[in-house]
VOVEXZA-841711 format. One record per residue: x, y, z of N, C-alpha, C in turn. Coordinates in steps of 0.2 Angstrom, whole numbers, plus 5000, padded with zeros to 4 digits. Atoms other than C-alpha are relative to their C-alpha. Layout:
REM residues N
@n_px: X, n_py: Y, n_pz: Z, ca_px: X, ca_py: Y, ca_pz: Z, c_px: X, c_py: Y, c_pz: Z .
...
REM end
This chain:
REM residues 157
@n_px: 4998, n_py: 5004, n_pz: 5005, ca_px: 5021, ca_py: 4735, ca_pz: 5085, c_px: 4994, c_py: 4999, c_pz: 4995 .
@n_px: 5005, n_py: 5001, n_pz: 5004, ca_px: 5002, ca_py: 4731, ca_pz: 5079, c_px: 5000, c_py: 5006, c_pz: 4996 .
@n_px: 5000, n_py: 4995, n_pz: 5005, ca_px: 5003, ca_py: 4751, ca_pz: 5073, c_px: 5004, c_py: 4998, c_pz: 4994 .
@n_px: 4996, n_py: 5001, n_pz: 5004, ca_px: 5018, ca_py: 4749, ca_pz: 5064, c_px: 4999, c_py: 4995, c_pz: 4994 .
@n_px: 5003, n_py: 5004, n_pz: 5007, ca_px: 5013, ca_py: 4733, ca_pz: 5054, c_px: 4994, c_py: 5001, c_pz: 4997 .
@n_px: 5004, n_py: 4996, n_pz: 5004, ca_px: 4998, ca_py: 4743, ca_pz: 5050, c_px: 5002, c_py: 5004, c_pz: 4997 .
@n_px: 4999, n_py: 4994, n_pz: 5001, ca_px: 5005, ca_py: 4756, ca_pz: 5044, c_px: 5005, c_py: 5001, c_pz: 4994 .
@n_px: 4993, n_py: 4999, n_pz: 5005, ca_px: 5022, ca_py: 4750, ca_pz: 5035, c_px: 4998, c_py: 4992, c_pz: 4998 .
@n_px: 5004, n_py: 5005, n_pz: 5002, ca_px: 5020, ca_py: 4737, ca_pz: 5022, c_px: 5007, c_py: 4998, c_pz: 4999 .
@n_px: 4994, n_py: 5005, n_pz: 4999, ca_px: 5039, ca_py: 4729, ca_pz: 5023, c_px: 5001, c_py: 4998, c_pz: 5007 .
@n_px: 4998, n_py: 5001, n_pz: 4994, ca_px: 5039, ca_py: 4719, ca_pz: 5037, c_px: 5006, c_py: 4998, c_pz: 5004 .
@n_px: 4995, n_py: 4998, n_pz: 4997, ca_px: 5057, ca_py: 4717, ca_pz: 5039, c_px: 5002, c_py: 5006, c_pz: 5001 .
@n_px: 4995, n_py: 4993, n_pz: 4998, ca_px: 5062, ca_py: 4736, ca_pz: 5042, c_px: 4994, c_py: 5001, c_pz: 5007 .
@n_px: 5006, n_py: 4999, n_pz: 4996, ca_px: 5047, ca_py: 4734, ca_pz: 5055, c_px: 5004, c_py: 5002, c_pz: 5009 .
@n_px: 4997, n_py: 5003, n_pz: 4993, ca_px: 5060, ca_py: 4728, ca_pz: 5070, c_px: 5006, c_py: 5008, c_pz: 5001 .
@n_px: 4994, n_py: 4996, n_pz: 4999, ca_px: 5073, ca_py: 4743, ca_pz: 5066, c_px: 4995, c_py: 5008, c_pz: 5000 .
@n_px: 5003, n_py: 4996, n_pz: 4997, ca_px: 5058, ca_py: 4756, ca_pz: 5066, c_px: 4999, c_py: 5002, c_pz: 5007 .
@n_px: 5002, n_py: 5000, n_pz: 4993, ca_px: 5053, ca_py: 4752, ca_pz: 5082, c_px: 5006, c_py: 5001, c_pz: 5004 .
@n_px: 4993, n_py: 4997, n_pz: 4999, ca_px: 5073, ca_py: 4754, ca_pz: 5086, c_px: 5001, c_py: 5009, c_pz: 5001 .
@n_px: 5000, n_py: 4994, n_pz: 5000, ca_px: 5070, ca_py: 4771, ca_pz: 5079, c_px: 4995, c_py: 5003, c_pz: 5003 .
@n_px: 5005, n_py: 4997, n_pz: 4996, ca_px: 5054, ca_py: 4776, ca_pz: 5088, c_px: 5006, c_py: 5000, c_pz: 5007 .
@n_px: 4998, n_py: 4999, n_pz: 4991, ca_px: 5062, ca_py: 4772, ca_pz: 5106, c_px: 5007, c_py: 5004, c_pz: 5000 .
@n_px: 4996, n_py: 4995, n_pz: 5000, ca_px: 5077, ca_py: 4781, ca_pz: 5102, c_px: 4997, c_py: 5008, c_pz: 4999 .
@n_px: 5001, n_py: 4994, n_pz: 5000, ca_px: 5068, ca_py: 4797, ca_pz: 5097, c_px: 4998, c_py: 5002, c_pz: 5006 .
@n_px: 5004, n_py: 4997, n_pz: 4996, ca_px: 5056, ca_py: 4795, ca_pz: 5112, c_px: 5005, c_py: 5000, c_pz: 5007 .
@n_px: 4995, n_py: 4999, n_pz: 4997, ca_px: 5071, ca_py: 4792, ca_pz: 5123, c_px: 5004, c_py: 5006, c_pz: 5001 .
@n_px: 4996, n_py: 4993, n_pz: 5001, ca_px: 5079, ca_py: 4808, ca_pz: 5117, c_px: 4994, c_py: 5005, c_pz: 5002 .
@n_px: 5007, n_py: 4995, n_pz: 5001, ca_px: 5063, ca_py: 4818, ca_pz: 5117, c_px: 4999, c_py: 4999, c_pz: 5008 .
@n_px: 5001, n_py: 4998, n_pz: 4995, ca_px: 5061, ca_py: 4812, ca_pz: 5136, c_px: 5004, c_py: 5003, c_pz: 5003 .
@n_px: 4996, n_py: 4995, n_pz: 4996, ca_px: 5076, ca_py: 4818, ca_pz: 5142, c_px: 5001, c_py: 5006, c_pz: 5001 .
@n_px: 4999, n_py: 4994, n_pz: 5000, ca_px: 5073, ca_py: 4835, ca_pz: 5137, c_px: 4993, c_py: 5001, c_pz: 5005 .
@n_px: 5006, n_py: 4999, n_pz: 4996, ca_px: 5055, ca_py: 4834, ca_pz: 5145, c_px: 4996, c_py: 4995, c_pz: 4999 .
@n_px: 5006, n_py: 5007, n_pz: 4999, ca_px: 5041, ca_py: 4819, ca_pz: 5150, c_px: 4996, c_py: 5002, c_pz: 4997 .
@n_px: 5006, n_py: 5001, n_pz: 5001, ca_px: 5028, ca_py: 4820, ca_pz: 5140, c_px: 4993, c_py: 5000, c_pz: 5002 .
@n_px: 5007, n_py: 4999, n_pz: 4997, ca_px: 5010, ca_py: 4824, ca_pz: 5146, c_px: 4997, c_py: 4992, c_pz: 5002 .
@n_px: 5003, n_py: 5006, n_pz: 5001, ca_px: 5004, ca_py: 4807, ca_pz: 5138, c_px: 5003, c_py: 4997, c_pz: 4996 .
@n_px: 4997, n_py: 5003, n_pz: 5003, ca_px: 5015, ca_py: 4795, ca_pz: 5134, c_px: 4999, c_py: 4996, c_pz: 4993 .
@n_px: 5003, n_py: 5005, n_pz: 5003, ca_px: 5006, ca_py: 4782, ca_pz: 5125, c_px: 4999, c_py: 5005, c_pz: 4992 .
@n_px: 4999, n_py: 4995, n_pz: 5007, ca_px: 5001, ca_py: 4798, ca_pz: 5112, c_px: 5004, c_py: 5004, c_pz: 4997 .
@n_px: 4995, n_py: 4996, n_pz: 5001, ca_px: 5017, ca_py: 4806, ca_pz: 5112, c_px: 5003, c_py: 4993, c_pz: 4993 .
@n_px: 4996, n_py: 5004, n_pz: 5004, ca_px: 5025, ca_py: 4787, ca_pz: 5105, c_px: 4996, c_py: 4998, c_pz: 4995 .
@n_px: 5008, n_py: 5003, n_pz: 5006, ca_px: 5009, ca_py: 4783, ca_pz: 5093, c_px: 5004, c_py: 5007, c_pz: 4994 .
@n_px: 4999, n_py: 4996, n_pz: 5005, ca_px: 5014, ca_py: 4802, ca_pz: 5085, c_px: 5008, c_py: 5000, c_pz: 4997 .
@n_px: 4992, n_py: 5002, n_pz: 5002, ca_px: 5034, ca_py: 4798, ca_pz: 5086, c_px: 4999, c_py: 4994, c_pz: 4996 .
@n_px: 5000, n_py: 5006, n_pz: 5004, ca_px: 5029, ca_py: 4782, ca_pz: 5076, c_px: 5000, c_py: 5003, c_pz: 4993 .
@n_px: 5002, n_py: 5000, n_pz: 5006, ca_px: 5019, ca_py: 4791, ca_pz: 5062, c_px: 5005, c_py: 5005, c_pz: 4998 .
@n_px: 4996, n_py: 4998, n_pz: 5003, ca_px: 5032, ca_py: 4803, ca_pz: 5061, c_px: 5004, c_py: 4997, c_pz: 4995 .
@n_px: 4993, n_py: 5005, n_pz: 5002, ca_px: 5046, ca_py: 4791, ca_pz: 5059, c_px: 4996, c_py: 4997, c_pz: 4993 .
@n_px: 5003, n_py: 5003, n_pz: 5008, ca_px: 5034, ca_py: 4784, ca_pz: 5044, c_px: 4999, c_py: 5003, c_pz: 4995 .
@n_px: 5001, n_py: 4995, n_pz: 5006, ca_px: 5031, ca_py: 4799, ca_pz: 5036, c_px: 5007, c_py: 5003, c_pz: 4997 .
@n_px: 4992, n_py: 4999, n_pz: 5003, ca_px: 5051, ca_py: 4803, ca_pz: 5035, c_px: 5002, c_py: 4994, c_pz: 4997 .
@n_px: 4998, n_py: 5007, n_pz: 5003, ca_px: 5055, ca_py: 4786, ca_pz: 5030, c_px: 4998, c_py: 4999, c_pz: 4992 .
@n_px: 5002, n_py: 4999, n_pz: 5005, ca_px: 5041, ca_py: 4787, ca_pz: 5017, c_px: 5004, c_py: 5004, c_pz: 4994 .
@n_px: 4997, n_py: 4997, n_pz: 5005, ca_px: 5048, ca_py: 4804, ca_pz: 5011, c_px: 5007, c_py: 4998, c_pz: 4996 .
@n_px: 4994, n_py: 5001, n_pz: 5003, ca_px: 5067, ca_py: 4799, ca_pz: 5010, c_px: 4999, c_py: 4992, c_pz: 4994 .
@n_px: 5001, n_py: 5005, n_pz: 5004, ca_px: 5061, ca_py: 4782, ca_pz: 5000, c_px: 4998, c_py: 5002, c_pz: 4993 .
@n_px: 5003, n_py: 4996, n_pz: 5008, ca_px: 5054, ca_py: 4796, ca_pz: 4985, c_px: 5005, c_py: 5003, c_pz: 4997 .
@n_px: 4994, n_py: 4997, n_pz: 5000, ca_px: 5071, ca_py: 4803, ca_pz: 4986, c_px: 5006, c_py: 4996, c_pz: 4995 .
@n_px: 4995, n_py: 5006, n_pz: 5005, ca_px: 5081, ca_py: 4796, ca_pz: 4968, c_px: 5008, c_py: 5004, c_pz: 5000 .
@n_px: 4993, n_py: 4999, n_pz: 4999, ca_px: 5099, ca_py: 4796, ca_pz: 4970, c_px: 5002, c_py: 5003, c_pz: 4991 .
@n_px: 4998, n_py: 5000, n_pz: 5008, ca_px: 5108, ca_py: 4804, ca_pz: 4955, c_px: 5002, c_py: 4995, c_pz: 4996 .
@n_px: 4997, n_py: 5008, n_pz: 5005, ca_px: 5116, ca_py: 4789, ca_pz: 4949, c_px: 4992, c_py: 4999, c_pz: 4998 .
@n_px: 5008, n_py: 5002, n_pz: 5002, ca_px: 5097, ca_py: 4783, ca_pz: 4945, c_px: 4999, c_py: 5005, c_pz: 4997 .
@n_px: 5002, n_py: 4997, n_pz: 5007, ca_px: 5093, ca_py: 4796, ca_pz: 4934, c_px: 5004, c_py: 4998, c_pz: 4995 .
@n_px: 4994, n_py: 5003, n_pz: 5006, ca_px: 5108, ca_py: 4793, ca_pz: 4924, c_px: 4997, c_py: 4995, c_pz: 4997 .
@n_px: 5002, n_py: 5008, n_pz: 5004, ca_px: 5103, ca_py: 4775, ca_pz: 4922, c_px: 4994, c_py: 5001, c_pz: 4995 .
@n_px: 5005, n_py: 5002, n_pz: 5003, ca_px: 5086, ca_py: 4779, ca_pz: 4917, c_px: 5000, c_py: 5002, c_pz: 4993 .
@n_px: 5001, n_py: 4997, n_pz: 5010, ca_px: 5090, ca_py: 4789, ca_pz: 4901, c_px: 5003, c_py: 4995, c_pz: 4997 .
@n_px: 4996, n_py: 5004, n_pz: 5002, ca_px: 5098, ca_py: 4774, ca_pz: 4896, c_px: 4993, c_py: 4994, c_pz: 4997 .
@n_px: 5007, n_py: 5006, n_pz: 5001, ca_px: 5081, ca_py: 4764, ca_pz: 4897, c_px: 4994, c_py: 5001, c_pz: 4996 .
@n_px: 5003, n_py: 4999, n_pz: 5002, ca_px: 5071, ca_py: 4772, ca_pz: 4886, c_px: 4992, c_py: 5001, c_pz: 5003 .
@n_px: 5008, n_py: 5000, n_pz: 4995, ca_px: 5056, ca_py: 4776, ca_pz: 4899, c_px: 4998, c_py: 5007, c_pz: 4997 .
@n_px: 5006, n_py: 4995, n_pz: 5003, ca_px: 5042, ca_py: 4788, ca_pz: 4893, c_px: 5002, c_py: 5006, c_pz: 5008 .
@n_px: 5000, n_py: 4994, n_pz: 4996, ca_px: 5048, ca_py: 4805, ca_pz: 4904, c_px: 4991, c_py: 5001, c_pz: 5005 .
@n_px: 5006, n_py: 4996, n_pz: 4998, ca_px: 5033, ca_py: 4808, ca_pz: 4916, c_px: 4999, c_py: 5009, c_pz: 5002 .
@n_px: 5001, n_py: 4991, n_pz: 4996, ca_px: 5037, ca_py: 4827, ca_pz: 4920, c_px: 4995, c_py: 5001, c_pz: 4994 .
@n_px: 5007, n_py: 4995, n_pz: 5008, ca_px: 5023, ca_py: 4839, ca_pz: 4909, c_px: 5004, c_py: 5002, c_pz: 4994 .
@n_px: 4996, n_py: 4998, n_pz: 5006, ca_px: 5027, ca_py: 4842, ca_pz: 4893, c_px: 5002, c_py: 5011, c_pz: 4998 .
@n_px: 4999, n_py: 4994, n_pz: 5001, ca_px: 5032, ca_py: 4861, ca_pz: 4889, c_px: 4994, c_py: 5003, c_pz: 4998 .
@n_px: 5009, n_py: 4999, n_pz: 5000, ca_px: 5013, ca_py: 4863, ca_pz: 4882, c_px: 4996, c_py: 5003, c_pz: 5008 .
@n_px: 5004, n_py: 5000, n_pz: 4994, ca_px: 5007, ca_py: 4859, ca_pz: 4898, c_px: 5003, c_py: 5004, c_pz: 5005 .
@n_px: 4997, n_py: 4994, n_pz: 4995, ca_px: 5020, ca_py: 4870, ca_pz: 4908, c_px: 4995, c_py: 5008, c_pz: 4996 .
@n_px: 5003, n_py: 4995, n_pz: 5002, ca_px: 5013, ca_py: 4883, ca_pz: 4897, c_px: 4994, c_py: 5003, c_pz: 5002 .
@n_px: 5007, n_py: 4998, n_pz: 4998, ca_px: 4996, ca_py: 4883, ca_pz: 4900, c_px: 5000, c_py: 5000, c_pz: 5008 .
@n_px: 4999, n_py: 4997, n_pz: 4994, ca_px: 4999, ca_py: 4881, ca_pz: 4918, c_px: 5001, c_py: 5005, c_pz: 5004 .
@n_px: 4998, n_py: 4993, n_pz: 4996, ca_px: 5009, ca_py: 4896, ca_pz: 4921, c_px: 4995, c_py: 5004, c_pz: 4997 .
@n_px: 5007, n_py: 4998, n_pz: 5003, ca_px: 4994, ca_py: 4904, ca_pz: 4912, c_px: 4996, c_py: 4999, c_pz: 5002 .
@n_px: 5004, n_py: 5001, n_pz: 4992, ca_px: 4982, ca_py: 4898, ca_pz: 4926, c_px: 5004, c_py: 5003, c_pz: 5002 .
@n_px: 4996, n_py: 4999, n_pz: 4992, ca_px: 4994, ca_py: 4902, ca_pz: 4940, c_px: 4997, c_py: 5008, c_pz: 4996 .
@n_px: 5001, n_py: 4995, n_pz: 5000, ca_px: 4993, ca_py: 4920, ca_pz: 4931, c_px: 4993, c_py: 5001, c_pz: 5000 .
@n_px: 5007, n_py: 4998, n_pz: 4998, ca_px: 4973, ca_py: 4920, ca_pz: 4927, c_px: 4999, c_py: 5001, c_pz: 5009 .
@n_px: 5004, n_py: 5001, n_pz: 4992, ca_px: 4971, ca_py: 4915, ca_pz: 4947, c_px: 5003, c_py: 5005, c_pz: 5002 .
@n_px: 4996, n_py: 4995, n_pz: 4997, ca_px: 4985, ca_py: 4928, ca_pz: 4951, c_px: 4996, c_py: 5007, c_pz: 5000 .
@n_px: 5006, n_py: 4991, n_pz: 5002, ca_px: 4974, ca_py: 4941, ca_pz: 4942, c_px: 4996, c_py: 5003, c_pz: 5005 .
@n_px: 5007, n_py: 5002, n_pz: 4996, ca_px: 4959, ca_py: 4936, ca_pz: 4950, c_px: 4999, c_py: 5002, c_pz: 5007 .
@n_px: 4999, n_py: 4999, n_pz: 4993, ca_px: 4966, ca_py: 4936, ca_pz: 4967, c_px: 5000, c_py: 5008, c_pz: 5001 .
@n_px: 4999, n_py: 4993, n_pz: 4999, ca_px: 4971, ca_py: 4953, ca_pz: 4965, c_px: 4994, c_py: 5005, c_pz: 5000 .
@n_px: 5007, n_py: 4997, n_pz: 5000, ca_px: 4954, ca_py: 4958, ca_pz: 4961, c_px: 4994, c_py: 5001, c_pz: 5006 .
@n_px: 5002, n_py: 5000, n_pz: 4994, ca_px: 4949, ca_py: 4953, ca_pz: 4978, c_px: 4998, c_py: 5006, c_pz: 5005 .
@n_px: 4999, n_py: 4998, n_pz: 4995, ca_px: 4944, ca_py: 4963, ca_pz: 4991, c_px: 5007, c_py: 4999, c_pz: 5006 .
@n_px: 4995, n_py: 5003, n_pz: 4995, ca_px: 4960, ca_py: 4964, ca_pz: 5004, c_px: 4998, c_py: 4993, c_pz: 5005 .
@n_px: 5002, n_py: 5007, n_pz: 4992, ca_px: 4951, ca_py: 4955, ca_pz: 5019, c_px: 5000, c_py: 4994, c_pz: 4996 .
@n_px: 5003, n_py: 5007, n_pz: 5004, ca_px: 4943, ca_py: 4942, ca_pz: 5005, c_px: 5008, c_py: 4997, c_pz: 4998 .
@n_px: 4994, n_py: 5001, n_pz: 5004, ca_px: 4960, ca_py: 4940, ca_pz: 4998, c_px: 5007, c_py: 4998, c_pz: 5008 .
@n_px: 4996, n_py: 5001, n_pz: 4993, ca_px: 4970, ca_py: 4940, ca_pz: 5016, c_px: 4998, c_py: 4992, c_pz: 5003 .
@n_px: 5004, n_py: 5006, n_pz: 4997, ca_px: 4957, ca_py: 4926, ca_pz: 5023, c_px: 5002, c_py: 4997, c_pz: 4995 .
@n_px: 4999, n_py: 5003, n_pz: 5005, ca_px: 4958, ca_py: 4917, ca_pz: 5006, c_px: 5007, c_py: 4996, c_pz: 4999 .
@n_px: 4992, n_py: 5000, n_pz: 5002, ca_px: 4977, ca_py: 4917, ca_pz: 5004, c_px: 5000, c_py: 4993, c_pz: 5007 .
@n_px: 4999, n_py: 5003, n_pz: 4992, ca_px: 4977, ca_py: 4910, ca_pz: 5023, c_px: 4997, c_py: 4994, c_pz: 5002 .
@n_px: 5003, n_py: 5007, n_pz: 5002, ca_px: 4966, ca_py: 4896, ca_pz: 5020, c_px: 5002, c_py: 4997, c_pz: 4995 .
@n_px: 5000, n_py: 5004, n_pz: 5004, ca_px: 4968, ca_py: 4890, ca_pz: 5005, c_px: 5009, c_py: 4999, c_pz: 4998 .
@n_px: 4994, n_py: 5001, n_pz: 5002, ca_px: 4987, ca_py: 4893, ca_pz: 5001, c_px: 5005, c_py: 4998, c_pz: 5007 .
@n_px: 4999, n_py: 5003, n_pz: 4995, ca_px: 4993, ca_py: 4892, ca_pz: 5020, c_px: 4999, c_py: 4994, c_pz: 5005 .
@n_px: 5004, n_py: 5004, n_pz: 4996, ca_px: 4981, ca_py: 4879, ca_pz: 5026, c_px: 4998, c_py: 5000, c_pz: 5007 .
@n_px: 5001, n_py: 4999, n_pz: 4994, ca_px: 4977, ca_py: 4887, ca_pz: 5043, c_px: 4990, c_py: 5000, c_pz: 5000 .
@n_px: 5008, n_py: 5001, n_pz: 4998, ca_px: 4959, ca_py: 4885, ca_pz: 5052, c_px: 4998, c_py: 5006, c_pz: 4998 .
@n_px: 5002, n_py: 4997, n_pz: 4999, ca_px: 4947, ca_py: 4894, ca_pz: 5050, c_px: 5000, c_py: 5005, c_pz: 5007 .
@n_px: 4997, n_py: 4997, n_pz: 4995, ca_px: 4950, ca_py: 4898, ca_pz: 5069, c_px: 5005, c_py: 5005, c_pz: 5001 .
@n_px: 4993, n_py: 4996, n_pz: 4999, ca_px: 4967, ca_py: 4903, ca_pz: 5067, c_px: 5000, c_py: 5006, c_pz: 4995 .
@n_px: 5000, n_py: 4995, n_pz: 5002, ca_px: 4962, ca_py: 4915, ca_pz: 5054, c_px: 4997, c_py: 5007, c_pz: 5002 .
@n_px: 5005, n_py: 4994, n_pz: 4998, ca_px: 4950, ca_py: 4923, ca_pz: 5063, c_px: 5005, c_py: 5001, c_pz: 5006 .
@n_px: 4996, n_py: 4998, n_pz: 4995, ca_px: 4965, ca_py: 4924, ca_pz: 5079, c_px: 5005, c_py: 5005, c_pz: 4996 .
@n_px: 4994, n_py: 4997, n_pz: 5002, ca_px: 4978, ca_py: 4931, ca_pz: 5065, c_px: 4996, c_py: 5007, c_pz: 4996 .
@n_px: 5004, n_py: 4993, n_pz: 5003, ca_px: 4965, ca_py: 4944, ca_pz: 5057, c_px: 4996, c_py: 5006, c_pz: 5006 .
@n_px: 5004, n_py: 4997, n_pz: 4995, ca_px: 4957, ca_py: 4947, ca_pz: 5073, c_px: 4994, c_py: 5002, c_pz: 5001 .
@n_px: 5007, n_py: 5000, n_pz: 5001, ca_px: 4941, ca_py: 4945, ca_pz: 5069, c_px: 4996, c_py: 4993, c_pz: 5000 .
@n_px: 5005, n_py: 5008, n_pz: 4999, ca_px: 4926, ca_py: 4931, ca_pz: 5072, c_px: 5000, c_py: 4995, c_pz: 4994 .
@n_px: 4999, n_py: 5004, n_pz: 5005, ca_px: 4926, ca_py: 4916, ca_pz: 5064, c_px: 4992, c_py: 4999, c_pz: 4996 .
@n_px: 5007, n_py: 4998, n_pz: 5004, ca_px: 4908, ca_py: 4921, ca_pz: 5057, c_px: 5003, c_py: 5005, c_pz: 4994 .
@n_px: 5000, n_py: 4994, n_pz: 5006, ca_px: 4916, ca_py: 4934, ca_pz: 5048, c_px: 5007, c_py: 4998, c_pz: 4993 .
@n_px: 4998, n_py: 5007, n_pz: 5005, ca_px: 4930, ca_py: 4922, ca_pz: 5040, c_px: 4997, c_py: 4999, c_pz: 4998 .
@n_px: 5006, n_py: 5003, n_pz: 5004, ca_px: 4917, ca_py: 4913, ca_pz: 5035, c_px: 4997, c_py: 5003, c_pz: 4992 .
@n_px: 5006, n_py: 4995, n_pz: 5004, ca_px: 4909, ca_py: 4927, ca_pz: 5026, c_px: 5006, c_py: 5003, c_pz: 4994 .
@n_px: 4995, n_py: 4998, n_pz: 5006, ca_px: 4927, ca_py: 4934, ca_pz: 5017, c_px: 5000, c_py: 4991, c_pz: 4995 .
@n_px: 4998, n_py: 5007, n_pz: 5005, ca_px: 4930, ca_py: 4914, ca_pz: 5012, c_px: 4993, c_py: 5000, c_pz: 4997 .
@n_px: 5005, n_py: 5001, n_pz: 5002, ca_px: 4912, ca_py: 4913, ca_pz: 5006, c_px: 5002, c_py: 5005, c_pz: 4993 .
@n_px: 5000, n_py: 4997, n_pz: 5004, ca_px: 4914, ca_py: 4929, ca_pz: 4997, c_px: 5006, c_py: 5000, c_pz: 4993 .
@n_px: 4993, n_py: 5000, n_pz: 5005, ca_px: 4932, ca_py: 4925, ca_pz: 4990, c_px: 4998, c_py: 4995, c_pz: 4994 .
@n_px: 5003, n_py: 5008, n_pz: 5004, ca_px: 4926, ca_py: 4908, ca_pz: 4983, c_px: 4995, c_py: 5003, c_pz: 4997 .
@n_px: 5006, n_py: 4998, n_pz: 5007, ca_px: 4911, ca_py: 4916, ca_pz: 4973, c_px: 5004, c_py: 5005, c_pz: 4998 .
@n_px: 4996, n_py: 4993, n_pz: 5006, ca_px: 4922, ca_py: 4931, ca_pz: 4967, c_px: 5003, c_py: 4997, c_pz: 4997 .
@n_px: 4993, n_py: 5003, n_pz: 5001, ca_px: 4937, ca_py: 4919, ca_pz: 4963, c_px: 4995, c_py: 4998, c_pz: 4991 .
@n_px: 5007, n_py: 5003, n_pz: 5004, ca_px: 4922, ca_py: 4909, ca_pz: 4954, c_px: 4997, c_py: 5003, c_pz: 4993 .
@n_px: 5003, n_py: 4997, n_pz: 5004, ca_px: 4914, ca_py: 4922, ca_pz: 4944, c_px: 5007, c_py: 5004, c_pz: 4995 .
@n_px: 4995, n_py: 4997, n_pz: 5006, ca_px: 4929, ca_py: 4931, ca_pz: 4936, c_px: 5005, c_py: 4993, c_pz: 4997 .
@n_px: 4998, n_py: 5004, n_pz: 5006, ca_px: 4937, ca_py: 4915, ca_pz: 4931, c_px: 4996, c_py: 4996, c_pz: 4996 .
@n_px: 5003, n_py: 5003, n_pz: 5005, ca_px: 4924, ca_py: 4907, ca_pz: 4922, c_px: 4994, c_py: 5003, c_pz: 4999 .
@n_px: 5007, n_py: 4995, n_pz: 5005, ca_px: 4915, ca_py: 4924, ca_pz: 4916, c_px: 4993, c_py: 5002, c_pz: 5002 .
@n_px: 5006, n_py: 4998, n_pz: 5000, ca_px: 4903, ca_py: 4929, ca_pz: 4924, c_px: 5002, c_py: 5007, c_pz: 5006 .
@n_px: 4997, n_py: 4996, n_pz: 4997, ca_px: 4901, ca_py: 4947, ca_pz: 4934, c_px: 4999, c_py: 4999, c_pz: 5006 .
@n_px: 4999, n_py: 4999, n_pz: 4989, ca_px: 4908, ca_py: 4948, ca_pz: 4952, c_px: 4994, c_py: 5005, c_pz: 5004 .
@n_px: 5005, n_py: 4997, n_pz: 4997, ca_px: 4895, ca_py: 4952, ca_pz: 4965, c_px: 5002, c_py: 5001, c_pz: 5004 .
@n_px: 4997, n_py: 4998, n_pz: 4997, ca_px: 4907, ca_py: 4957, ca_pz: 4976, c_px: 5005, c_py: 5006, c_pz: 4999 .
@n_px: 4996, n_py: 4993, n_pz: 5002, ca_px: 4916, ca_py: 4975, ca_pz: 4975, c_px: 5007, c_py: 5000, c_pz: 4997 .
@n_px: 4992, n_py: 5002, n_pz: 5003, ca_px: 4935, ca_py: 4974, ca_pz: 4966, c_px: 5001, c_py: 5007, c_pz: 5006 .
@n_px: 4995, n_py: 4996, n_pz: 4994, ca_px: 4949, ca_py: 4981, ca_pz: 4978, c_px: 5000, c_py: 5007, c_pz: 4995 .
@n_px: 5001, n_py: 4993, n_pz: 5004, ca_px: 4948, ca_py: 5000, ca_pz: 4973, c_px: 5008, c_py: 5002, c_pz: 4997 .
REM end
């Protein structure tokens, strides 16, 4: 409970959270016990906060309708700024291309994927020293061709 009131700042939905944690963890043990309990219901909590969260970002159609009606300043980007956008995405797209494979593979894998450095030296098959050395190298490549200066790293042939 001390989590959960840390964690969630209406404290009337506090009583029905912890309803819904011991049902997931309920459900969750009947398929199988848990190693560690204590840390299985602590991540079944932030779960349950994380979805909560999401589904509260979640505007029902009827609400948009309303809004046009309220004369509120749109925050999506204006067509300008889509523009230049997709205009990055293609500069870096370029760029990428320009990469070395490996440098470009590692790169993609960290930065677009989010996996460890580890897991990319498990999925390429190679030491995470030498990760290191394609992300190093991508990052100064990426670097140098977009803001003009020349790559000291070889271009994919």
């Amino acid at each position: 409970m001390q989590f959960l009131r840390h964690n969630w700042r209406n404290e009337s939905d506090i009583t029905d959270i912890r309803q819904d944690v011991y049902e997931r963890v309920y459900e969750a043990a009947c398929q199988e016990i848990p190693q560690s309990a204590k840390a299985f219901v602590f991540s079944t909590a932030r779960n349950l906060l994380i979805d909560r969260v999401r589904r509260e970002r979640i505007v029902p159609i009827e609400a948009g309708t309303e809004l046009e009606t309220l004369d509120v300043v749109s925050e999506d980007p204006s067509s300008d700024r889509t523009v230049i956008a997709r205009d990055e995405l293609r500069r870096l797209n370029a760029a990428l291309e320009r990469l070395p494979k490996r440098c470009r593979e590692a790169f993609v894998m960290r930065e677009v994927q989010e996996l460890s450095r580890r897991e990319i030296a498990v999925r390429m098959g190679i030491s995470e020293k030498t990760v290191n050395r394609h992300l190093d190298d991508a990052t100064r490549t990426l670097a140098n061709i977009l803001y003009g200066e020349h790559p000291d790293v070889k271009t994919k042939p």
